[in-house]
LOKOLTI-752921 format. One line per 8 residues: number of its first residue (from 1); for each residue x, y, z of C-alpha. Coordinates in steps of 0.25 Angstrom, whole numbers, always signed. Example, Ala and Ser with C-alpha at 12.3 -4.5 7.8 and 13.67 -1.06 7.14 Angstrom:
2
1) +49:-18:+31; +55:-4:+29
This chain:
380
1) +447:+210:+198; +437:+205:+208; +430:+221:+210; +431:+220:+194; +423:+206:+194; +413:+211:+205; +410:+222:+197; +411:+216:+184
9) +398:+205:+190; +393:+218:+194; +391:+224:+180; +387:+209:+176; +378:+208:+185; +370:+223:+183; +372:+219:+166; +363:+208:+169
17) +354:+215:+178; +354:+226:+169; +351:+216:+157; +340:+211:+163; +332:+225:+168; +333:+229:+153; +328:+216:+148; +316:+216:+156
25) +317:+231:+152; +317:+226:+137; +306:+218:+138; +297:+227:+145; +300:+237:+134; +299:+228:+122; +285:+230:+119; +284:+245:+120
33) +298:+245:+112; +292:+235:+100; +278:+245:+101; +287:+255:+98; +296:+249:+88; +285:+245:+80; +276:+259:+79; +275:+266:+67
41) +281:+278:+68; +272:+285:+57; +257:+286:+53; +254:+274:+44; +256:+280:+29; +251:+269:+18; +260:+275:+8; +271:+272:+14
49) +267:+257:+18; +274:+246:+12; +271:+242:-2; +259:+231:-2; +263:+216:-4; +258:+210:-18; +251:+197:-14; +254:+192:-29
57) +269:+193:-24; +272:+181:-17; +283:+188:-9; +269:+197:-3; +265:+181:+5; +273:+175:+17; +267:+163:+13; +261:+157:+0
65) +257:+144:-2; +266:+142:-16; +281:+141:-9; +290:+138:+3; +286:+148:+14; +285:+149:+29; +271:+146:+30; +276:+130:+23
73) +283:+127:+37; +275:+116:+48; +278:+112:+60; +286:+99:+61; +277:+87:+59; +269:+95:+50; +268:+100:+34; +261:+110:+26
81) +253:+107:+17; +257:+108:+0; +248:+121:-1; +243:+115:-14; +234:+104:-6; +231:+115:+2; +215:+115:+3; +216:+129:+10
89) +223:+140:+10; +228:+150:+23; +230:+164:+22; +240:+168:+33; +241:+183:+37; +256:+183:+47; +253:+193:+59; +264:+204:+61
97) +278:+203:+58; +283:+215:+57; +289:+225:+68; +293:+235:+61; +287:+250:+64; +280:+253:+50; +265:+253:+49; +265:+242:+41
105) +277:+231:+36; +281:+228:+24; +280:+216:+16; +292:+215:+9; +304:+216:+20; +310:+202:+21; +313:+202:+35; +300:+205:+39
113) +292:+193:+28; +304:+183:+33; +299:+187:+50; +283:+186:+43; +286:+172:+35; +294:+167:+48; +285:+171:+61; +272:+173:+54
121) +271:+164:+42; +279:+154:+46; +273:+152:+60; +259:+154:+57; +254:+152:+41; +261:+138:+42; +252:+134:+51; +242:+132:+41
129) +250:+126:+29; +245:+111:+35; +232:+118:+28; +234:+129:+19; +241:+134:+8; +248:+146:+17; +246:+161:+11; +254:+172:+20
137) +255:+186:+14; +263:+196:+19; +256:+211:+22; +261:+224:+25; +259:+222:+40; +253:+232:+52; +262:+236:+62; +259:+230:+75
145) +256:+244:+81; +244:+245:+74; +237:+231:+79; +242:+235:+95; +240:+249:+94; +228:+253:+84; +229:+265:+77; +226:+274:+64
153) +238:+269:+56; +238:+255:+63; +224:+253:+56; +232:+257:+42; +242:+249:+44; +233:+237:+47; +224:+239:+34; +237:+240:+25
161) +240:+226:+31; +227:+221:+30; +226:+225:+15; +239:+217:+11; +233:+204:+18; +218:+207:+12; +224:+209:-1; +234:+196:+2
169) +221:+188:+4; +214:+191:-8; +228:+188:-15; +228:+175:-6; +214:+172:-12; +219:+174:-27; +232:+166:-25; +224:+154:-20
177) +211:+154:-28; +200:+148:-28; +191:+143:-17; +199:+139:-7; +197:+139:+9; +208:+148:+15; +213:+149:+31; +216:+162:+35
185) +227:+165:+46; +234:+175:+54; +239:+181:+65; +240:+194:+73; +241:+205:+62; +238:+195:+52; +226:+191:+59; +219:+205:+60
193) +222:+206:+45; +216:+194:+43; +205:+197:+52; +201:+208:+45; +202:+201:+31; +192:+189:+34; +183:+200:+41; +183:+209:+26
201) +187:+198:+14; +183:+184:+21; +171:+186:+28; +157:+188:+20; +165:+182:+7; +167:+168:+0; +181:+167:+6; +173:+166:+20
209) +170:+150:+16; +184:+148:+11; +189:+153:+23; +191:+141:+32; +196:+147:+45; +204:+161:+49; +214:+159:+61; +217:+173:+65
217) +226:+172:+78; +230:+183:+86; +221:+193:+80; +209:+201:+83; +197:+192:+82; +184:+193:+89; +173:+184:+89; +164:+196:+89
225) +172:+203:+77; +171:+190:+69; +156:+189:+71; +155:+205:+67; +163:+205:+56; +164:+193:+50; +152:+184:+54; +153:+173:+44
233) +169:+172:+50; +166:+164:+65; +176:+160:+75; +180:+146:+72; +175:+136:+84; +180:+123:+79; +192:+118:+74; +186:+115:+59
241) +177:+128:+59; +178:+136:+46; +177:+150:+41; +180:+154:+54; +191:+161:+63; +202:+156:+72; +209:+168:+84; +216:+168:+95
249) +227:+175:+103; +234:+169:+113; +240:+174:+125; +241:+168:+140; +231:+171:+149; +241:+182:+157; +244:+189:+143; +243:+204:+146
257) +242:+213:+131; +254:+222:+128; +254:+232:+119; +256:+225:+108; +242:+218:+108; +232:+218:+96; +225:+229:+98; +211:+229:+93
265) +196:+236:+92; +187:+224:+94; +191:+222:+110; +181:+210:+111; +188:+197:+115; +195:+190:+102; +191:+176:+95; +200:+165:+103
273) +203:+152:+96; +208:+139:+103; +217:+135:+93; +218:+121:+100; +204:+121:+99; +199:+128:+89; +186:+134:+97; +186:+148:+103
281) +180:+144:+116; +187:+146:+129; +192:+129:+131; +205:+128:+136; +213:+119:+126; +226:+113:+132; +240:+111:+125; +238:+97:+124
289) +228:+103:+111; +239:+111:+106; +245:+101:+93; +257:+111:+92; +262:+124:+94; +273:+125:+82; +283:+137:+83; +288:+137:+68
297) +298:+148:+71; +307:+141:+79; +315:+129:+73; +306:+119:+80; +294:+118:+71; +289:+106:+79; +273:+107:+84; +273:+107:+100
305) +260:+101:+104; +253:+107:+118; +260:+118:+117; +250:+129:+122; +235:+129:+126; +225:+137:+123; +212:+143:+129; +202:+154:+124
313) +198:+164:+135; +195:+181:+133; +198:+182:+116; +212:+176:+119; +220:+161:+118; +224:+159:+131; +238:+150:+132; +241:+145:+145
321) +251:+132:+141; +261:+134:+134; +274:+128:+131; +286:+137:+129; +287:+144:+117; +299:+146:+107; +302:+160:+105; +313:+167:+100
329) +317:+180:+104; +310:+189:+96; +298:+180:+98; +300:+182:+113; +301:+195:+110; +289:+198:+103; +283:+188:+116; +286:+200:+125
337) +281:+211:+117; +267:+204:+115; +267:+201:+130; +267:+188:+138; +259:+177:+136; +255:+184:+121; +256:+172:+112; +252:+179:+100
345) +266:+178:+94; +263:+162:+93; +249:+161:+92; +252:+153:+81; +262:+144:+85; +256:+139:+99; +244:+133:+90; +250:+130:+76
353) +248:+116:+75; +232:+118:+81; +231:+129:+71; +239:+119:+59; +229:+109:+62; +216:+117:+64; +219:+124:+50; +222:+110:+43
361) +206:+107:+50; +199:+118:+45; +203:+118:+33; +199:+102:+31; +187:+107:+36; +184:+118:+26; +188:+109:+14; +178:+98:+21
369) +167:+107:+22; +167:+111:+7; +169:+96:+3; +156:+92:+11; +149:+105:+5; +153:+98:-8; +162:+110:-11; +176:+103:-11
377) +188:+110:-7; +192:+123:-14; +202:+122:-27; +217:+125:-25
């Protein structure tokens, strides 16, 4: 019995030796194994692309300003404002849900708009219903090869996308109607998309002046690129400037790029926004400006002031304090794909309550300017 036991604490003991070595093994493998997973296994082939969402179909928008969705939630303390005393409107485009290995997703499986509605919409668009009457659509989606790892069919993939949010636009415009100011908001794929969108409908056109402020986060923005292909579309430098653009992507200052890293042709350093701040100038700002972090995912929907700092240097958003964050285990997951220290995942979250407030600013401020130009504030 007792050569049994040793034996038997032997086997424990390798089991859990053995457990470990494959779960440092697992981890080492996971981003190669997602890369993998995810890659197309064909040439893209627009005829065989899913059918394109019709934006007259509410069942084609995460989030409309008209009924209950997931872009309605607030933090605890907080509210959304009745969308019909909303003074402005936000056009939110979610970044990448899907993880499946088609060139592009489609936008009518149920699983996939519930994972968009809960860890897109729900987490980011609802930081602007203090504001806005919230718009969301849903778009046939690039594989996330094609923004880390740039190619032929990639390109393809990407314009299908952006045609569905281009086309969701211009349906956003005629749902809404007349003159109003809009906010424009996205992140990571959707943030490209909408990049390219103010660069080739916005800029050079009347939507430029109702445009009071684009928050693209973790995108591709350049400083350079805005001045070069949308001159009259600046970098915003205050917290009330208007017609102008928010970007930023934060990581720690030890972030090293994986892989899975937003590949891009413009190499020159990207437009940082202190969200605490407002400027893009390279000031430190502490925690102690941080009004919240809000992590809407979880069941704890309360704001959790000083949470993380924030600092411009080199095209990125430094954070260097930072409380724990709740993550769930796909989350942690993702975490360990992206890399350590990639706080992209929650670009969002770490500032909601800095980027609640400054879109409730801006767009007092747009509505003020038109009133002292003797314009008044656009019709619902």
């Amino acid at each position: 019995m007792k050569r049994r036991g040793r034996i038997g604490l032997r086997v424990v003991g390798f089991t859990v030796l053995g457990l470990g070595i494959l779960l440092a093994i697992a981890v080492a493998a996971l981003e190669p194994l997602v890369d993998w997973l995810i890659t197309p296994g064909r040439a893209f082939d627009a005829s065989v692309a899913p059918p394109p969402p019709r934006y007259e179909d509410a069942a084609s928008w995460s989030a409309l300003p008209d009924r209950e969705d997931s872009a309605d939630v607030a933090p605890h303390g907080s509210a959304a404002i009745d969308p019909r005393a909303a003074d402005v409107d936000a056009f939110y485009v979610h970044p990448t849900s899907y993880v499946g290995s088609d060139w592009n997703a489609p936008t009518t499986d149920a699983r996939l708009n519930a994972d968009t509605d809960r860890v897109a919409t729900g987490i980011q668009a609802s930081a602007f219903n203090a504001c806005c009457a919230v718009y969301a659509p849903r778009y046939r989606q690039a594989n996330g090869t094609a923004y880390y790892r740039p190619s032929d069919d990639g390109r393809r993939a990407i314009d299908l996308a952006y045609d569905d949010v281009r086309r969701a636009f211009l349906a956003f415009q005629e749902r809404r109607g007349g003159q109003r100011p809009f906010i424009l908001a996205a992140h990571s794929q959707g943030a490209v998309l909408a990049k390219r969108l103010l660069a080739e409908v916005v800029h050079g056109t009347p939507l430029r002046e109702q445009l009071v402020a684009a928050y693209l986060v973790g995108g591709d923005v350049t400083s350079e690129g805005l001045r070069e292909q949308m001159p009259d579309l600046a970098p915003c430098r205050a917290p009330d400037d208007l017609h102008c653009v928010v970007a930023y992507q934060a990581r720690s200052p030890s972030f090293q790029p994986t892989r899975i890293e937003l590949d891009v042709e413009d190499r020159r350093p990207r437009l940082c926004t202190n969200p605490l701040s407002w400027r893009p100038d390279g000031k430190r700002s502490p925690a102690s400006e941080n009004l919240g972090a809000v992590f809407l995912e979880t069941d704890d929907h309360a704001p959790r002031p000083g949470f993380a700092d924030a600092a411009c240097a080199d095209g990125r958003l430094l954070v260097t304090e930072l409380d724990p964050v709740p993550r769930d285990l796909p989350s942690r997951l993702l975490d360990r794909v992206l890399g350590e220290g990639n706080y992209h995942a929650i670009e969002y979250q770490l500032y909601f309550m800095n980027l609640r407030a400054n879109a409730v600013e801006r767009s007092k401020a747009w509505v003020a300017s038109r009133q002292s130009a003797g314009a008044g504030a656009a019709p619902p």
